[in-house]
C-alpha positions in Angstrom: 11.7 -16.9 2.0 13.4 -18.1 5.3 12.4 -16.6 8.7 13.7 -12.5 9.1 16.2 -12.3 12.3 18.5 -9.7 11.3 17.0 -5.9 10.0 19.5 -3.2 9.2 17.5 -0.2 10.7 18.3 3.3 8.9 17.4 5.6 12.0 17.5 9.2 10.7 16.7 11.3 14.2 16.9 15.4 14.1 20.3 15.4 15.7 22.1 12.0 14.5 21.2 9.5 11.9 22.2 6.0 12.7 22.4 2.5 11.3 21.7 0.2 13.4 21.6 -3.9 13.3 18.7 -5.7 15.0 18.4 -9.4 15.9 14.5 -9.9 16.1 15.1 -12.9 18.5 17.1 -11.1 20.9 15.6 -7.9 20.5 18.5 -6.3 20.6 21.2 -4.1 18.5 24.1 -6.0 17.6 25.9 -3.5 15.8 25.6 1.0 15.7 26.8 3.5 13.0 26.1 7.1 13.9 26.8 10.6 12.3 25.7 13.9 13.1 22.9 15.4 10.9 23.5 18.6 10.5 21.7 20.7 8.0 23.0 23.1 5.1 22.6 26.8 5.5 22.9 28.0 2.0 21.0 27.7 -0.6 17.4 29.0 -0.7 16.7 27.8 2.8 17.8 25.2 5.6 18.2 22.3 4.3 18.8 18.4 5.0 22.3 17.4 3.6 20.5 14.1 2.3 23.2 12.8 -0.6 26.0 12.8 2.8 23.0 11.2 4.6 23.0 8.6 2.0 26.5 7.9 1.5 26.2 7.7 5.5 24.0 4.6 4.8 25.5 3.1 2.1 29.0 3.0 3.6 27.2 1.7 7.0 25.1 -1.1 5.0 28.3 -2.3 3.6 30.6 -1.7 6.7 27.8 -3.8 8.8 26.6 -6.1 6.1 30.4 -7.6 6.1 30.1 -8.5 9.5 26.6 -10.3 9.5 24.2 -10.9 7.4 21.4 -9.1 6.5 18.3 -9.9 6.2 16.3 -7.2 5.6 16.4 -3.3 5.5 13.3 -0.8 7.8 13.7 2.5 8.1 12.4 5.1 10.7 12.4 8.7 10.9 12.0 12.5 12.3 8.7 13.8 11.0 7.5 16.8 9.6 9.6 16.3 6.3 9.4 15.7 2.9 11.0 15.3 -0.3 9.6 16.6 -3.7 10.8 14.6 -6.5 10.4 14.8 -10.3 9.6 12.8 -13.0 13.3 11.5 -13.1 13.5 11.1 -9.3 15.4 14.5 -8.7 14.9 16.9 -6.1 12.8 19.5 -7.6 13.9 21.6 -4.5 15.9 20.9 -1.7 14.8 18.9 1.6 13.3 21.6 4.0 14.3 22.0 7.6 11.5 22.3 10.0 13.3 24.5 12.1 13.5 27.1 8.6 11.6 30.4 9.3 10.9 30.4 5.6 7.0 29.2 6.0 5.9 31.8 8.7 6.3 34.0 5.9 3.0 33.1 4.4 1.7 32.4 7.9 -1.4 34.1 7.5 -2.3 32.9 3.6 -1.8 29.5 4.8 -4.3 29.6 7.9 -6.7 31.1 5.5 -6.7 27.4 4.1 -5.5 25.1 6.5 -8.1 23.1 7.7 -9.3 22.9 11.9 -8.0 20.9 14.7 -11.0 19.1 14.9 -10.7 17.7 11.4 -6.9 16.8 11.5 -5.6 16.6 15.0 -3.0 19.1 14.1 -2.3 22.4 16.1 -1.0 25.2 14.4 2.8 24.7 14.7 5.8 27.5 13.7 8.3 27.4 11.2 7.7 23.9 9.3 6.5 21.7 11.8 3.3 21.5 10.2 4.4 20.1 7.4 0.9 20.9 5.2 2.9 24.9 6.3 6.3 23.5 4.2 4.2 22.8 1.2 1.9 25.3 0.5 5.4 28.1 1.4 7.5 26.2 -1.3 4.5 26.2 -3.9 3.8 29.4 -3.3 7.9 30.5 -2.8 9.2 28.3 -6.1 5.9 28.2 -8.3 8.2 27.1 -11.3 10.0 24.2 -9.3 7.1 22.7 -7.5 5.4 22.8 -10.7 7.7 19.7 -11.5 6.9 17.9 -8.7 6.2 14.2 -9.6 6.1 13.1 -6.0 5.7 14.3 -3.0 7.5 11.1 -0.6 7.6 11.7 3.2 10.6 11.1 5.0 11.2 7.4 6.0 9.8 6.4 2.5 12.3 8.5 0.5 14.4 6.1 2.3 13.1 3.7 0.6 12.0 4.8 -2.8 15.8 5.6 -2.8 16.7 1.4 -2.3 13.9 0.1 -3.9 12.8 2.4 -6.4 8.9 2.5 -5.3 7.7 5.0 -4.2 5.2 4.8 -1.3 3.1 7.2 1.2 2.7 5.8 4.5 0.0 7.4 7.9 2.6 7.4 10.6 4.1 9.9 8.8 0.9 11.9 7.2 -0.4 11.7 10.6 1.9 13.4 12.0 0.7 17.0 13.1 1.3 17.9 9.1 -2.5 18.9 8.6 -2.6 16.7 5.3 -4.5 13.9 7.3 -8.0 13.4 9.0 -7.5 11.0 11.4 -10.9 9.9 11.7 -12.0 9.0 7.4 -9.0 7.6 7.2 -7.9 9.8 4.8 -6.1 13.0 2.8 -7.6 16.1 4.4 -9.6 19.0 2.8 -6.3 21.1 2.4 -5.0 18.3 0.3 -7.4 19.1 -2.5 -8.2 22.0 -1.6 -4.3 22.7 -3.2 -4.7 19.8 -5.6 -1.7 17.8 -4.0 -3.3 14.7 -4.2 -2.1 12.9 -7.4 1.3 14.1 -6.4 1.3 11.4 -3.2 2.2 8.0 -4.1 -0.2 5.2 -3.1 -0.7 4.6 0.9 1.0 1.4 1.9 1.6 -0.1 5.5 4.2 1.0 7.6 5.1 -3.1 7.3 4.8 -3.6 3.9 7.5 -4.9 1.7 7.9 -2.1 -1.0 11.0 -4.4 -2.8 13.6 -5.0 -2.8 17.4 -3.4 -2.6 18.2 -2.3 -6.2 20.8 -4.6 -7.9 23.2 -1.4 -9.5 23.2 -0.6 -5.3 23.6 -4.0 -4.1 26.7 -4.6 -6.5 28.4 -1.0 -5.2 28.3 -2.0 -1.8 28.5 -5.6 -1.8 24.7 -7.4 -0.4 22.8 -9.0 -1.8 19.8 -7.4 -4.3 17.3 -9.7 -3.3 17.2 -8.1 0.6 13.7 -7.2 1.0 13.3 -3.1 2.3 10.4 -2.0 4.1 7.7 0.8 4.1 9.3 2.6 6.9 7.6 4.5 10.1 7.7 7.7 11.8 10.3 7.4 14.8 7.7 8.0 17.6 5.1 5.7 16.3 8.4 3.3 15.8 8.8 3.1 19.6 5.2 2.8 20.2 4.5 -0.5 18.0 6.1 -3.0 20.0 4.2 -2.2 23.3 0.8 -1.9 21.1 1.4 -5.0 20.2 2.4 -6.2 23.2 0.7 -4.7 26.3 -3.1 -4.0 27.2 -4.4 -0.8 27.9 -4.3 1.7 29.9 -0.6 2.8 29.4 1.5 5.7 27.5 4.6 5.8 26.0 6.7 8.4 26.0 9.6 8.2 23.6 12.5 10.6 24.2 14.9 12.1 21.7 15.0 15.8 20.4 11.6 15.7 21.1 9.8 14.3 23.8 6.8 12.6 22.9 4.0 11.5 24.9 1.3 8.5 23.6 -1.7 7.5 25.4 -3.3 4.2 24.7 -6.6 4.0 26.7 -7.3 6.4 29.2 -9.0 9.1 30.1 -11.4 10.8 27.6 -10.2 14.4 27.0 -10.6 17.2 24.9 -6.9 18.2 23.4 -6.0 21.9 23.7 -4.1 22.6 20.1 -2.8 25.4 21.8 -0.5 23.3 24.2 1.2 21.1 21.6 -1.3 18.3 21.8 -2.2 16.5 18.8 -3.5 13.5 17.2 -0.6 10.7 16.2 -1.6 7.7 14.0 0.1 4.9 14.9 1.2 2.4 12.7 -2.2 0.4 12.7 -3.8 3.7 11.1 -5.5 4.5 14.6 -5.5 7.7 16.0 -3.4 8.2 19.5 -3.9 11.0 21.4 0.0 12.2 22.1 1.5 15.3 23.2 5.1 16.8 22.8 7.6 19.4 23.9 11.5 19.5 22.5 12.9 18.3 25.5 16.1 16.6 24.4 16.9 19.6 22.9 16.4 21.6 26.1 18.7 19.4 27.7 21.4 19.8 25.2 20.8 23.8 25.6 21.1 23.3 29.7 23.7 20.9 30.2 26.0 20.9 26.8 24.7 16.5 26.5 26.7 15.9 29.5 25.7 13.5 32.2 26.5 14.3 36.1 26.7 11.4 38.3 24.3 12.8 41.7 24.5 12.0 45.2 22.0 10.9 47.5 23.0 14.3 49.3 22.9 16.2 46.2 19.2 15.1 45.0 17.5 15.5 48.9 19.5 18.6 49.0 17.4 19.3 45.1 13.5 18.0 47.1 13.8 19.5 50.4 15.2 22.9 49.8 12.7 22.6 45.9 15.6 24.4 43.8 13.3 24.6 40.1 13.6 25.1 36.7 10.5 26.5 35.7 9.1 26.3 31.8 10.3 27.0 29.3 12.9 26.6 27.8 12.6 26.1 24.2 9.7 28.1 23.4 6.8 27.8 20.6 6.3 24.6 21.2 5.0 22.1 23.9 2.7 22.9 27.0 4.0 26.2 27.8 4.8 27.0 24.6 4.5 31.0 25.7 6.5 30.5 29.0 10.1 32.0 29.7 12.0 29.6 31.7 13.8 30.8 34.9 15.1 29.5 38.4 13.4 28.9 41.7 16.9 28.9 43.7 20.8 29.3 43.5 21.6 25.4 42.7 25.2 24.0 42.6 27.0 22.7 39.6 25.5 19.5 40.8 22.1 20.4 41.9 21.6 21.8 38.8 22.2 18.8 36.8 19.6 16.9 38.9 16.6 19.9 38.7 17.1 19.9 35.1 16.2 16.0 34.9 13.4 16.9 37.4 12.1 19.9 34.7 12.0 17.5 32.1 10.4 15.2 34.4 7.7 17.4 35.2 7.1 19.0 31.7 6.4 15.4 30.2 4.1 14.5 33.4 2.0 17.7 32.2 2.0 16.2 28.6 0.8 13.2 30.0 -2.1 14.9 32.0 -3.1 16.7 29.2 -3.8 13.4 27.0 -5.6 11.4 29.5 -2.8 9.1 30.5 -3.2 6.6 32.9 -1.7 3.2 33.5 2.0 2.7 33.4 4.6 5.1 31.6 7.4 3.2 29.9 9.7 5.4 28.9 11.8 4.7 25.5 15.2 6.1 24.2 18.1 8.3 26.3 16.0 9.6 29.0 15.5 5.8 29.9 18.9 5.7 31.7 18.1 8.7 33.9 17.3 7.9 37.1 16.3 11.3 38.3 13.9 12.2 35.1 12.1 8.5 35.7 11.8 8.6 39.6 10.2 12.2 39.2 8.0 11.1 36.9 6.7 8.3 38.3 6.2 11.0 41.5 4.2 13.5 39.5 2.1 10.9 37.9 1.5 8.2 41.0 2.1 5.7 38.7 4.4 3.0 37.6 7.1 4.2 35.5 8.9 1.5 33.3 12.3 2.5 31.5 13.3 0.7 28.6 17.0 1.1 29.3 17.6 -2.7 28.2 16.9 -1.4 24.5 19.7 0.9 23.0 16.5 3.0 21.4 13.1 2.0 20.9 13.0 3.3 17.3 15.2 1.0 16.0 13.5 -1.9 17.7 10.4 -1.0 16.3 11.6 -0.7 13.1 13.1 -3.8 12.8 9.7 -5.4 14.3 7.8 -4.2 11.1 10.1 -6.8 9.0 9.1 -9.5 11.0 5.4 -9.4 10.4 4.7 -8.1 14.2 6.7 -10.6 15.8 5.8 -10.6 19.4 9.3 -9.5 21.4 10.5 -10.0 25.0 9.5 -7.3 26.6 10.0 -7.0 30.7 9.3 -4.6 33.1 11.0 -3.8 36.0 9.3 -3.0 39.5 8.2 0.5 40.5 10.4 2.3 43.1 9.1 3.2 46.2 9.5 6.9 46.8 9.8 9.1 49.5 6.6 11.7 50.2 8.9 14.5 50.0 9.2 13.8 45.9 5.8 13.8 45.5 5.6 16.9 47.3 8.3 18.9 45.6 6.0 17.9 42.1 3.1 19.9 43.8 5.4 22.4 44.4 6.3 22.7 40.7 3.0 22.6 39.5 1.7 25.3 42.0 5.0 27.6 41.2 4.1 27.2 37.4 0.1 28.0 37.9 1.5 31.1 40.0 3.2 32.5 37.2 0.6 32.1 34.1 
């Protein structure tokens, strides 16, 4: 087979699912589709919409595959989700949405079996974030429907099942605060056969691993060819990690920004995780465990500023540091390192200084994720948040150390992605040189800190 260069990358985020085109040489996308992903409200519960989500992909695949060729197909994901399948490869029920209440129902049946922290990595989430939570709610909810349950398939390798037919579990995803994985053995957790779940999840493959290849009845409707191999598939996070794993010597972190923000420490400090804080165990694509912590800050950003960008002045951001105008955390609560905080204001900012103390709130709740893995070494800092200069300069100031944005790469998901069709291929990575910051950032970060510690 000749060398891989270009990977269609089917990119399905909380908020938007994408397609996007990857040239391995370049590193780089060469061609985007996006849609919104919005979920379904009716119904038993809230649900993904994944039949618009795949004629999303199939219409992308064809619209992109007629302008280049392609040479292979990865896929990458949100986590915490799964789809239960039956014998015929039908939903047996539809795709939950983490953010459904439906599983804090049975909240206190399913701690009674859930197994510790220190066996899984996984803190004790709400609604479905814990994706062990999802399952043992819809077995318990619809005993008659998950009774038919041939396969349970987490999310990126639904993906693929659906283009290849085989059907695959992968750790990125099992590993992924969803209490069906022990970190350490390598393996299913207790609660796994503790509910007898076990025979319904397909055989582990590696997040590289070619499952197949596209299936010729889909290849004829949208016009590519059938013998394009697909990939295994990897959770998004662990998607924007792999490149720099590969790539870089420890100690550093990644954090990878989205609808969540999610913090990776490679190396580091040794530290004892506090569940209660949203810190967790991650396993990234080489079936190692990465200490990684998270709060939902691209989601706070869209609550605070509607997704719009404002373009600050030099007068605007001292105006920010020297008078300390704060947003406090938190904003989205139930999650991340405050997860019982209410947010409020230290100060009446303008329409402008607002804009930049909200960058500097994000800022300073992903430098506490940061301390409470362990991090050290350099951040590099993947996806939107990349591209703003206020969130990277105050981070670097909370943390003392180098902070790298990754604003040369549309997304680091799809990059990574793309890099598990070409065996690991070593990229191109370069890192630009630290700022120099005035004391007066640093200071305002001590500020924040002592502000927060004064209200707990």
């Amino acid at each position: 087979m000749a060398a891989i260069r270009h990977v269609a990358v089917i990119d399905i985020g909380k908020t938007n699912a994408k397609l996007a085109m990857v040239d391995l040489d370049s590193l780089s996308e060469t061609g985007v589709r996006k849609t919104p992903n919005r979920p379904l409200l009716g119904s038993a519960y809230r649900h993904h919409d994944v039949e618009a989500i795949w004629t999303f992909i199939l219409e992308s695949l064809q619209a992109l595959g007629g302008e280049q060729r392609i040479d292979a197909i990865s896929v990458t994901t949100h986590g915490a989700t799964a789809v239960l399948i039956d014998a015929r490869g039908e939903l047996t029920l539809p795709v939950l949405d983490y953010e459904d209440d439906g599983p804090d129902g049975l909240r206190q049946r399913y701690d009674a079996v859930r197994p510790g922290f220190e066996e899984t990595g996984s803190p004790c989430l709400p609604l479905g974030l814990n994706l062990g939570a999802q399952l043992f709610w819809q077995s318990q909810a619809y005993p008659e429907a998950f009774a038919q349950v041939s396969h349970i398939l987490t999310y990126p390798q639904y993906w693929s099942w659906r283009l290849t037919g085989v059907a695959a579990s992968e750790v990125t995803s099992l590993g992924c605060h969803t209490d069906l994985w022990n970190p350490v053995t390598k393996d299913f957790s207790t609660l796994v056969d503790r509910m007898g779940w076990r025979s319904l999840f397909p055989p582990i493959r590696t997040a590289g691993e070619r499952l197949g290849f596209v299936r010729p009845a889909i290849a004829e409707r949208i016009g590519i060819d059938s013998s394009i191999p697909v990939f295994c598939g990897i959770h998004d996070s662990n998607a924007s990690l792999l490149p720099h794993l590969l790539q870089r010597k420890g100690p550093f972190s990644v954090v990878s920004t989205g609808t969540w923000v999610i913090s990776m420490a490679i190396g580091g400090r040794e530290i004892d995780l506090d569940p209660a804080r949203d810190t967790l165990v991650n396993v990234n694509a080489l079936g190692d465990p990465v200490r990684s912590a998270r709060f939902m800050g691209g989601r706070e950003f869209e609550l605070l500023s509607d997704g719009a960008t404002a373009m600050a002045d030099d007068n605007a951001i001292r105006s920010v540091v020297d008078r300390r105008i704060m947003l406090l955390p938190s904003v989205q609560q139930g999650s991340g390192p405050f997860p019982l905080a209410q947010s409020h204001w230290v100060g009446e900012p303008s329409k402008e200084e607002r804009a930049i103390a909200i960058s500097f709130y994000l800022a300073m709740m992903t430098a506490t994720c940061l301390d409470l893995i362990g991090a050290d070494g350099a951040t590099v800092v993947e996806g939107p948040f990349a591209l703003n200069a206020q969130y990277c300069d105050m981070l670097q100031a909370a943390t003392g150390r180098p902070v790298l944005p990754q604003a040369a790469q549309a997304t680091g998901t799809s990059i990574g992605a793309a890099m598990l069709a070409g065996a690991y291929r070593k990229g191109r990575l370069s890192d630009p040189k630290p700022k120099t910051l005035p004391a007066a950032w640093s200071a305002y970060a001590r500020a924040w800190r002592d502000a927060v510690d004064a209200t707990d």
